[in-house]
C-alpha positions in Angstrom: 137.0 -89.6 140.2 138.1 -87.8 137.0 141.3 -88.3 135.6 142.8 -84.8 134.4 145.7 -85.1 132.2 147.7 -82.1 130.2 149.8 -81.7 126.9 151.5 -78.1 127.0 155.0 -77.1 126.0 155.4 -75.1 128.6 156.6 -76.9 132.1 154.9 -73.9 134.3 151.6 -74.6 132.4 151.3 -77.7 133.2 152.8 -78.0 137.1 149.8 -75.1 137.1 147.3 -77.3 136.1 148.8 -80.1 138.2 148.7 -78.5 141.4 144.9 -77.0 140.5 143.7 -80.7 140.1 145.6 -81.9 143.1 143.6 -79.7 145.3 140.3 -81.1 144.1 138.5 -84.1 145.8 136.7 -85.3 142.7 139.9 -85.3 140.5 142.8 -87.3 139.9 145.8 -85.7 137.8 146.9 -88.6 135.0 149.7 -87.2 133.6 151.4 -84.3 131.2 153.9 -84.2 128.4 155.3 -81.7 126.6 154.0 -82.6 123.1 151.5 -84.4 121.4 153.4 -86.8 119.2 152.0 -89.8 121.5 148.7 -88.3 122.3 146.7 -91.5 121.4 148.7 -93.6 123.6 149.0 -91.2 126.2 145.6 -90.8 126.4 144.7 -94.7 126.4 147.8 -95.6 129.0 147.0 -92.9 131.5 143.0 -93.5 131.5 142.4 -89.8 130.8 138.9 -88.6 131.1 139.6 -85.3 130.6 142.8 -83.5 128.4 143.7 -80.2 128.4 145.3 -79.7 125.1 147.8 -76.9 124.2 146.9 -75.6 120.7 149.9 -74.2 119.8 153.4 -76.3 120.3 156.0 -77.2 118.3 156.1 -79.7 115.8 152.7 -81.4 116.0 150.0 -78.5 116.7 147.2 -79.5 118.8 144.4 -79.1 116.3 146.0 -82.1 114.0 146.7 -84.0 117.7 143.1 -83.4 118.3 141.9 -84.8 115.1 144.3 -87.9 115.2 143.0 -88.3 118.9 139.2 -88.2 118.2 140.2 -90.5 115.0 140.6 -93.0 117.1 139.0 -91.9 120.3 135.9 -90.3 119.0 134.1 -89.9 122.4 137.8 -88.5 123.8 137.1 -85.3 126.0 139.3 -82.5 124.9 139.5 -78.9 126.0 141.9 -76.7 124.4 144.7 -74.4 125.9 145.5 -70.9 124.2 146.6 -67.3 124.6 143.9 -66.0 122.7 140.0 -65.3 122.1 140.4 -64.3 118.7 142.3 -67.2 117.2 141.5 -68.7 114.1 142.5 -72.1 116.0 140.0 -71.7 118.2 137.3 -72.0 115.7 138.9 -74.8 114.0 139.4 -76.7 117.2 135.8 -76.6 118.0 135.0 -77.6 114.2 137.1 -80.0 115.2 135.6 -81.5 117.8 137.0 -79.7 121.2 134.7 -80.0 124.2 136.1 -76.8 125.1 138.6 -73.4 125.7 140.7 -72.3 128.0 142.7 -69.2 128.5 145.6 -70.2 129.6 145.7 -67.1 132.4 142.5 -68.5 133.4 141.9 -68.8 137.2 142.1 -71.9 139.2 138.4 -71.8 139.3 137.8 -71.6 135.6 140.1 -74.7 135.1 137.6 -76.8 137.9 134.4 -75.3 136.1 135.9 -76.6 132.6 136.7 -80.1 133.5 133.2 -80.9 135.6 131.3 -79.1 132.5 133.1 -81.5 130.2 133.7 -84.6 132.1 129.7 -84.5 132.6 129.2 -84.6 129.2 128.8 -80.7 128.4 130.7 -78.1 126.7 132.5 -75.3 128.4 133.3 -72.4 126.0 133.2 -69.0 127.4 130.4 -66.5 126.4 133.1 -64.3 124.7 134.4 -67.1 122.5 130.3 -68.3 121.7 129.7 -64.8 120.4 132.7 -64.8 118.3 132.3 -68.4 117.0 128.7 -67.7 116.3 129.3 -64.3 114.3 132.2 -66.6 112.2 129.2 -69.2 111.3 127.7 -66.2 109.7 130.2 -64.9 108.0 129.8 -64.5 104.2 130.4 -67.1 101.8 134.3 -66.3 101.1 136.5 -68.0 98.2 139.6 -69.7 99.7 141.7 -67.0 97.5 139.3 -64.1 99.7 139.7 -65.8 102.6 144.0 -65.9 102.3 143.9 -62.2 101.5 141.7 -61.2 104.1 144.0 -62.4 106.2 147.0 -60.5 104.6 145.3 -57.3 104.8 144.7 -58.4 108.5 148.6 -58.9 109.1 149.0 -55.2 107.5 150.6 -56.0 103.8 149.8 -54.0 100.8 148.6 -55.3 97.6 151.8 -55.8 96.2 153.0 -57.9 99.2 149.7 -59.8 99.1 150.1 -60.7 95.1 153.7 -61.8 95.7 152.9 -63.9 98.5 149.7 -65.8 96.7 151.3 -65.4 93.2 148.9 -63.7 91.6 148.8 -60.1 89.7 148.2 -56.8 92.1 145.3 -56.5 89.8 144.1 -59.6 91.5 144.1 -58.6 94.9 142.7 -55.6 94.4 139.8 -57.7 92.5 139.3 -59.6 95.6 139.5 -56.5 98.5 136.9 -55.0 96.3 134.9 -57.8 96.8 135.7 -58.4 100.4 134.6 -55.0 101.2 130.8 -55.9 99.4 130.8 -58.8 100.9 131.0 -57.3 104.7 129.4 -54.5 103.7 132.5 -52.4 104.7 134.4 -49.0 102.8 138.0 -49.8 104.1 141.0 -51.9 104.0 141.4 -50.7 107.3 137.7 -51.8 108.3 138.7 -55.1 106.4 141.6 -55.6 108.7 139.6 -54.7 112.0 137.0 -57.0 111.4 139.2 -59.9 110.2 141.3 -59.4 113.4 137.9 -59.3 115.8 136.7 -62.6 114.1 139.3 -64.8 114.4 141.7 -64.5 111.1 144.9 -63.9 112.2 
């Protein structure tokens, strides 16, 4: 029997995922709270197998609950809960040591598929979400300085609004877009922003 257990702000979420795991015959729901602050303890006192972790709430964000978890869990079994396919959080979740990703408007079916792939020992991350995390392994070497004003231009500023935000000269940022743009072998902010949007940035 697998022992399902949920950390999710949101009280509908996780009566949700309650009432999925109920209905199974191979699983057992452990528990839920509404944020991670606990999360070792939780995890130990309630026997989860299995966690379904929100990776947005707030106060403590589920990527730094993660990595405190699998500090002292390492062999803890962790799929994340989002909103989002293109979510920078996703890919540092997984970095992170996620077992796996959920939508959170997933179907009842997706839920059951996730939990048996990861309780068994594997990794459930949809195909969507592999392409995408695959394309960001292969992304160009980027600065952290390129990397924070990709994801400006992403969110739509100008340089000016970029330089005041990081500090530095408008001269800068338009040093660094110039070499965004060779790096990704793009012509256009706008191109800049599209792809930094499809990959995961902002």
């Amino acid at each position: 029997m697998t022992r399902v257990a949920v950390i999710d702000d949101h009280f509908v979420v996780r009566i949700g995922i309650k009432a999925i795991i109920d209905m199974q015959d191979d699983m057992e729901f452990a528990g839920d709270a509404a944020n991670a602050a606990d999360i070792v303890d939780f995890v130990r006192s309630n026997a989860v197998d299995v966690l379904l972790l929100d990776i947005r709430m707030p106060g403590q964000g589920g990527i730094d609950a993660l990595s405190r978890l699998l500090a002292a869990m390492p062999d803890a079994k962790v799929v994340m809960l989002t909103t989002s396919e293109a979510d920078n959080d996703v890919y540092r979740s997984l970095e992170a040591g996620a077992k796996g990703y959920l939508l959170k408007d997933r179907n009842a079916r997706d839920i059951v598929r996730a939990v048996r792939t990861v309780a068994e020992g594997g990794a459930f991350i949809p195909d969507a979400v592999r392409e995408l995390y695959r394309e960001r392994q292969m992304l160009p070497e980027l600065t952290g300085r390129e990397s924070l004003v990709l994801a400006a231009i992403a969110e739509g500023l100008g340089n000016d609004d970029i330089a005041a935000r990081l500090g530095i000269t408008p001269q800068a940022v338009k040093y660094h877009v110039g070499n965004l743009l060779g790096k990704f072998g793009l012509e256009s902010r706008v191109q800049l922003s599209n792809e930094a949007r499809r990959r995961g940035f902002v």
